[in-house]
Structures are given as structure tokens and as C-alpha cells.
C-alpha positions in Angstrom: -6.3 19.8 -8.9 -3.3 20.5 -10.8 0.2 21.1 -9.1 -0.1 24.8 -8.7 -3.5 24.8 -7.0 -2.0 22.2 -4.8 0.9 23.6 -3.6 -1.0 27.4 -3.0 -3.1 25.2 -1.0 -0.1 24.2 1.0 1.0 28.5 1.6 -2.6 29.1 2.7 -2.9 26.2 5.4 0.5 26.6 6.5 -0.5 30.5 7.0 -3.6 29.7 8.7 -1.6 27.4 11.4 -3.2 24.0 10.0 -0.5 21.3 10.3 -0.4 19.4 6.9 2.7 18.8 4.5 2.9 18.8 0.8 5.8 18.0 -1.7 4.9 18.6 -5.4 8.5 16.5 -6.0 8.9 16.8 -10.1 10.0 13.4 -11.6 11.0 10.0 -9.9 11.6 7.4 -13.6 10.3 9.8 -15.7 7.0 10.3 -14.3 5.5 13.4 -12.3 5.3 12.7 -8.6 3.1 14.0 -6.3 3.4 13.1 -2.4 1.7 14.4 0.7 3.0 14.2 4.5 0.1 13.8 7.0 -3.1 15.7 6.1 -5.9 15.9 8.4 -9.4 15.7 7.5 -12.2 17.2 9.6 -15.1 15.9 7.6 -16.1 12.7 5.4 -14.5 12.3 1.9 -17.4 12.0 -0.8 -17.0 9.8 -3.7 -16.3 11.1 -7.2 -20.2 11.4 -8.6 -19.0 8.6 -11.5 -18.4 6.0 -8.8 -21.1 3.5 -9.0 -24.4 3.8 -6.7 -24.5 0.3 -6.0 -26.3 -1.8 -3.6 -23.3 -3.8 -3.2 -24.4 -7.6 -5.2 -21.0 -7.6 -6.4 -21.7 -10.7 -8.9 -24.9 -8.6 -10.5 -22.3 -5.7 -10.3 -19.2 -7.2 -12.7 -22.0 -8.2 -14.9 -23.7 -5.3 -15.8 -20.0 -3.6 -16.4 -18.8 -6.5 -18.5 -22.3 -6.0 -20.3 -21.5 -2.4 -20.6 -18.0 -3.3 -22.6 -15.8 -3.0 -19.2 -13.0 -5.3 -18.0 -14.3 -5.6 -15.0 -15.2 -4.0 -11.4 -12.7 -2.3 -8.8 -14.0 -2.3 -5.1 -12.5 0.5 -3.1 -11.8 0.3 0.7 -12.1 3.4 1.9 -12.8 5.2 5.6 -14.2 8.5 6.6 -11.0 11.0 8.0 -8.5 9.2 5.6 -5.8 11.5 3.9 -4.7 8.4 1.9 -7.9 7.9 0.6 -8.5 11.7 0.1 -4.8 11.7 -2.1 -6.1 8.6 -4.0 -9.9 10.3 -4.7 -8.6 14.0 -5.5 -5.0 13.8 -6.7 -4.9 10.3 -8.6 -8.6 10.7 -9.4 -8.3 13.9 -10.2 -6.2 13.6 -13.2 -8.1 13.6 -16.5 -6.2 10.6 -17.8 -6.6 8.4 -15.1 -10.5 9.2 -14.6 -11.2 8.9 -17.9 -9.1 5.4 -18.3 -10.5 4.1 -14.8 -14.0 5.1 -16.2 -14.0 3.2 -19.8 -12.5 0.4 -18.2 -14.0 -0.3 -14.9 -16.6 0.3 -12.2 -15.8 1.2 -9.1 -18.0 -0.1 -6.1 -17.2 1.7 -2.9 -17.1 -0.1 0.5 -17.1 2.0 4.0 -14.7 -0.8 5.9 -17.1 0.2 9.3 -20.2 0.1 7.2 -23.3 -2.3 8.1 -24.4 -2.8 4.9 -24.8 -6.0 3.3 -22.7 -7.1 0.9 -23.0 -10.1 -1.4 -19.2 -11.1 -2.7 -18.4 -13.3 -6.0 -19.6 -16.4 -4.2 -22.9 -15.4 -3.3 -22.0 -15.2 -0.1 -23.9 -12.3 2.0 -21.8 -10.4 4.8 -21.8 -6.6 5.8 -19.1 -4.1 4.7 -16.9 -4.1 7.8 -16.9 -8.0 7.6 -16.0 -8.3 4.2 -13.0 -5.6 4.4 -12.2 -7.7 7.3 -12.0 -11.2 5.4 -10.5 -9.6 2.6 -7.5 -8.0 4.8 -7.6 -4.4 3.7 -5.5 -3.2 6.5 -4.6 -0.4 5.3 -6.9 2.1 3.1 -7.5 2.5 0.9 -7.4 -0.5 -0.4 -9.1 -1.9 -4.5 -9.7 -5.2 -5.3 -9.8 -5.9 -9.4 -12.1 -8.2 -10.1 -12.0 -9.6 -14.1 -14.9 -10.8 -16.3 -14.8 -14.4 -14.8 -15.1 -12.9 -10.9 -11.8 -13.7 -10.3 -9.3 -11.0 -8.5 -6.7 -9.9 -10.9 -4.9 -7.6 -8.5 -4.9 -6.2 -5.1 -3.2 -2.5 -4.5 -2.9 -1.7 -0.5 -2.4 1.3 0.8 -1.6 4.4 -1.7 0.4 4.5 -4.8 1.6 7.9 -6.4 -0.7 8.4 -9.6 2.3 6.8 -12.5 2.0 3.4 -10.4 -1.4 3.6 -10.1 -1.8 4.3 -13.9 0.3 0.9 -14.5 -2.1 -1.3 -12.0 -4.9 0.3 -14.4 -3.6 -1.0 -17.4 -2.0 -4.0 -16.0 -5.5 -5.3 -15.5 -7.1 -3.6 -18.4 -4.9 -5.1 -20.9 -5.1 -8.6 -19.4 -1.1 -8.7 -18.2 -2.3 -10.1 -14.9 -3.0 -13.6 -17.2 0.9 -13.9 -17.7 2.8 -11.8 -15.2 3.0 -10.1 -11.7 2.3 -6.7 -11.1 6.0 -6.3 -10.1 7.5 -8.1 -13.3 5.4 -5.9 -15.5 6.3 -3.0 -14.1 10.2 -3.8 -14.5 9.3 -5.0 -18.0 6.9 -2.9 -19.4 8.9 0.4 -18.0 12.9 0.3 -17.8 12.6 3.7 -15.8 11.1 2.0 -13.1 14.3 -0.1 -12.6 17.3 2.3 -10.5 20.6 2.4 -11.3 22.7 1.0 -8.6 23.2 3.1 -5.7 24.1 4.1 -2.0 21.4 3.3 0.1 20.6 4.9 3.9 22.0 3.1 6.3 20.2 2.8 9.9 22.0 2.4 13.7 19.5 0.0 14.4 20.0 -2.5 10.8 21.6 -5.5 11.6 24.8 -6.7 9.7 25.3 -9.0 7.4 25.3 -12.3 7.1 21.7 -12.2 6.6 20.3 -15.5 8.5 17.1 -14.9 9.4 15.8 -18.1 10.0 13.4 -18.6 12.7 11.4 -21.6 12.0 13.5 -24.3 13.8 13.9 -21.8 16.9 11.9 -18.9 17.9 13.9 -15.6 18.0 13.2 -13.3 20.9 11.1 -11.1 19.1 9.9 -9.6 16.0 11.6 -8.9 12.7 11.6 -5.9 10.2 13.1 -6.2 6.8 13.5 -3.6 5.3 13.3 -3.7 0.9 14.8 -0.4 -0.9 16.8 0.5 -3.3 19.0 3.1 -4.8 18.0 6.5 -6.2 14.5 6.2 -4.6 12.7 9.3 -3.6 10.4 7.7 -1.4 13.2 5.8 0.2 14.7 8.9 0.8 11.1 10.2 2.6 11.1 7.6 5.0 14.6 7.6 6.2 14.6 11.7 6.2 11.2 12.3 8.0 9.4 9.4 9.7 12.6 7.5 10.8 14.0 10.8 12.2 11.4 11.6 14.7 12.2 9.5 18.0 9.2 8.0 18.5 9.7 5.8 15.2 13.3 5.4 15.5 13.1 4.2 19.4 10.3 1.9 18.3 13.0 0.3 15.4 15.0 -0.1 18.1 13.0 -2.9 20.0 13.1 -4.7 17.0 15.5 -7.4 15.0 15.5 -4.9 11.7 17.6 -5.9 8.7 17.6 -3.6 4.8 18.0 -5.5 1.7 18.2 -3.9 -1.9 15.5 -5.2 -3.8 18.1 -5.7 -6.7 21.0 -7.4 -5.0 22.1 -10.9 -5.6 23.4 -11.1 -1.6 22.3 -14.2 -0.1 19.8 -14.5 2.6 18.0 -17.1 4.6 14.7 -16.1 5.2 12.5 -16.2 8.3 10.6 -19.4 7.0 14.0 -21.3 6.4 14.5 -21.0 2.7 17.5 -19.9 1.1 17.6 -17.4 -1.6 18.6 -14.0 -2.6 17.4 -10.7 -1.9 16.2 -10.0 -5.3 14.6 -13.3 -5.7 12.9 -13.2 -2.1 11.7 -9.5 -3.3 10.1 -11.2 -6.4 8.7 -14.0 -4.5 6.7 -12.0 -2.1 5.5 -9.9 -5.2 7.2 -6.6 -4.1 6.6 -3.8 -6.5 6.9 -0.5 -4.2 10.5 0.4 -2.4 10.5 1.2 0.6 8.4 -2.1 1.7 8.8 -2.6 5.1 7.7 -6.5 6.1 6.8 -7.6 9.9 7.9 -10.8 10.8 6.9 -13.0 14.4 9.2 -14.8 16.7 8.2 -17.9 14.4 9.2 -16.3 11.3 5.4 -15.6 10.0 5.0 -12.4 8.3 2.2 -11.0 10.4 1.9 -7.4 8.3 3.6 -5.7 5.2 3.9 -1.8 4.7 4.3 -1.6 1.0 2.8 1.9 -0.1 2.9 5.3 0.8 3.4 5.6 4.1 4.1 8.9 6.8 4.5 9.4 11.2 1.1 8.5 12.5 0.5 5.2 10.7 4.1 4.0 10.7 3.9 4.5 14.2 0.5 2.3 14.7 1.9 0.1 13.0 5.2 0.1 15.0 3.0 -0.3 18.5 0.8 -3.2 16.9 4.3 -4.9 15.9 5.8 -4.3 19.7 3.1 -4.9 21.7 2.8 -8.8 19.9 -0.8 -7.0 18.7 -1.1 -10.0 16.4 -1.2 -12.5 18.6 -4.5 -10.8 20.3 -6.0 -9.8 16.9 -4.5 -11.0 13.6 -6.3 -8.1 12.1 -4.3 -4.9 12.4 -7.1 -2.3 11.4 -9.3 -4.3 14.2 -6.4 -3.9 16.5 -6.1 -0.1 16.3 -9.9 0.4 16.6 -10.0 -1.4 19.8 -7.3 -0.6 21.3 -7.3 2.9 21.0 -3.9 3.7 18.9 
């Protein structure tokens, strides 16, 4: 669907009363943008027709791609009434380039996260759909595992990327950098207009000042932790802090919590929740940050319990938010489980 169909789409729902968002936002390093706010889907999202009918024997799956010339398989995590899976399938999906690439490269086996049917993984092991999107943590869809020839994964995306990162995670595993890098250190190599110029970031009532010691593995703190990883000149960054941090609910949910920012390019020191010291850049590269904003969810303990690291609008921030403040994780470690059953 190209830019122009997208955004008369936007005229004719908004006329029609439908609630849904779209920002058709030029460039951001370069590359065209495209971002939605919440859209809401009233039926199923098919599958492109050139995703593979499979009956889900993942080992007997990578082998008849890498037979076929192919890198390897992708397995998608998807879920009916998902606008991020509906931006990933029509607007990344939907441009020539990437379909075509994605096609001559890999095949794409999709998983319904609920579904009952059984799956046999890498290690022969049989399990159905909703337990293996379970074991492999895909909290947030949709989610795509890259497997390469040997089985092995070569890269995990979470959540949605806009289609020029995506287009890099394609051809980070295609042309084998996952064998000598990290998603995050390619990108910053491979593409110096990924890497901002210094600038002003937001700042937030409820961030805590500096010093940043965050340590809480000798002493529990009194609650949970957000740290907050952005950086300068970032549209997205600009998104959160403009649209989901202004409603109330999110900001008065920030404000039950210990929340720090850090620019993922500054040398500041910092102590992090596990005890270590380091710098913020360094931490950022360690915990294999490659999207700004990322927003990490620490417990009393200092253990990371959940990570918001892609595309992100209101209603899931929000989920997330009451998961974080109503200790969700120490009831169910599984966030995705946690919503379902307890009815956020």
C-alpha cells in the first residue's frame, strides 16, 4: 500500500468516526518512515499467500528452504486483532523490496501464539503453538525468530520495527553478520545515519536525577524500576513522550515507579540494578539495545522482568504499565499469559 493510499485511508476512517491514527512521517536517518497510532481490527489478519503452508516440523521445514537455496527459516508470532502484526504483514510486507528480499532468502512459518497445534522445534521436541510462543518468550507480537542453516537462532526481533530496520534484520541474517556482530553494532556500523547527532532529550517530572546508582542486588528497593534508553533527534522518542506519556493514565502509572532516562550514547556513569558498574552507552550495548526509545522493567531485586524495545502506542504501554505495578511477574513471569488471565 503505498503512502498515498495509506494516508486517504486515514481521511476516510477518521470521516466515518473509526478511531485509528496514522503518521506517514517522511525520513528519520535517511530512510522513509511510516508509523501508526492504535488501529483496531475487527477481523483476523490472513497471511500473505507466499508464507509457507506448513505443518509446523520446524527441522523438516529449514531443510527443505536450505535445499531450496535459502538462508534459512523465519517463524512469525503473530495473533488474531493485532494492529502490530497487521503494520508488519501490510506495510513492511507490503513493500516490493522487502517481500521480494524476505522471499529469496527465507521461509516464513507462521505460529498463532493461542494455537493448539503441534509444533516440533529444532530439537525434536513436540509442543503446541501457544506452548512454544510461551517457552520462547514472545511477549509481545509479533515476534520472528531467524533460524540459520545449522538450526541455530541468529536473531530475535520483538515487537514491530518501522520497515528500514526491518530491512537491516533481513540482511543482517542473510548475509551472515550475525557470525561476527550484534544486531545493534551492525546497525551503527553498517549505516552511520542510524547514529544521532547529539541532542536535547525530553525530560520527564517523574525521571530521577542523577547520580545514577541503581543498584539493588545487595538491598531490595521498594519497588520496581524503569530505565528509560533514548537519544537525541529521535522521532520515535519524540512519539512516546508527545502522545502516550501525555495521557494521564500512562504518566500517573510512571509515577508509582523508580524511572531513570539514559542516552544510549552517553559516557555518564551508572551502576546498574545487578551491581555492576559501567556506562550508559556500554550498559545499552550490553543488553543488545538497537531501537530508542527502549523502555526496561526492573524488580525490587534488580532483575529485568520485561523490556519494551519496539514500536509501541496507549493501550499496550499501558498493559504493560499495570503488569509492572501490580508485581504481575511475580504471579506469572509471562507477561502475554498475564494479560490473558487477568483480563487487562
Amino acid at each position: 500500500m503505498s503512502y498515498k493510499s495509506l494516508a486517504t485511508l486515514a481521511g476516510i476512517l477518521l470521516l466515518t468516526g473509526i478511531t485509528a491514527s496514522f503518521t506517514v512521517s517522511g525520513k528519520e536517518g535517511g530512510k522513509d518512515v511510516l508509523e501508526f497510532d492504535d488501529f483496531p481490527l475487527e477481523e483476523p489478519i490472513g497471511y500473505p499467500e507466499w508464507f509457507k503452508r506448513s505443518f509446523l516440523d520446524l527441522p523438516e521445514d529449514l531443510a527443505e528452504a536450505i535445499s531450496a537455496g535459502k538462508k534459512g527459516i523465519v517463524v512469525y508470532f503473530g495473533q488474531k486483532r493485532c494492529p502490530y502484526c497487521q503494520m508488519l504483514l501490510e506495510v513492511n510486507f507490503g513493500l516490493s523490496d522487502i517481500a521480494t528480499y524476505t522471499q529469496r532468502n527465507f521461509d516464513i512459518i507462521p505460529i498463532d501464539i493461542w494455537g493448539v497445534d503441534e509444533v516440533t522445534d529444532m530439537a525434536g521436541e513436540v509442543l503446541t503453538e501457544r506452548e512454544f510462543a510461551l517457552r520462547e518468550d514472545t511477549n509481545f507480537t509479533p515476534s520472528l525468530i531467524f533460524y540459520d542453516e545449522q538450526g541455530e537462532v541468529a536473531l530475535r526481533l520483538r515487537g514491530y520495527y518501522p520497515p528500514y530496520k526491518f530491512r537491516a534484520a533481513l540482511e543482517y541474517v542473510a548475509d551472515d553478520h550475525y557470525r561476527r556482530e550484534r544486531f545493534s553494532e551492525y546497525l551503527e556500523r553498517g549505516d552511520p545515519t542510524l547514529t544521532f547527532e547529539p541532542g536535547d532529550l525530553h525530560e520527564e517530572v517523574f525521571f530521577s536525577a542523577p547520580p545514577y546508582y541503581l543498584d539493588r542486588s545487595r538491598f531490595p528497593a521498594d519497588g520496581p524500576l524503569a530505565v528509560f534508553f533514548e537519544q537525541g533527534n529521535c522521532h520515535a522518542c519524540d512519539v512516546l513522550h508527545t502522545q502516550p506519556l501525555r495521557e494521564p493514565a500512562i504518566y500517573q502509572l510512571f509515577n508509582k515507579l523508580e524511572a531513570v532516562q539514559l542516552d544510549i550514547w552517553s559516557d555518564v556513569p551508572v551502576v546498574t540494578p545487578d551491581g555492576r558498574r559501567t556506562t550508559a552507552q556500554q550498559w545499552a550495548k550490553d543488553l543488545g539495545l538497537f531501537y530508542t526509545p527502549s523502555i526496561l522493567f526492573f524488580d525490587e531485586h534488580g532483575r529485568e522482568v520485561l523490556r519494551v524495545d519496539s514500536v509501541i502506542r496507549f493501550y499496550r504501554l499501558r498493559n504493560v504499565l499495570n503488569y509492572v505495578n501490580n508485581r504481575g511477574y511475580l504471579v506469572e513471569p509471562n507477561y502475554q499469559r498475564w494479560r490473558v488471565t487477568s483480563g487487562f
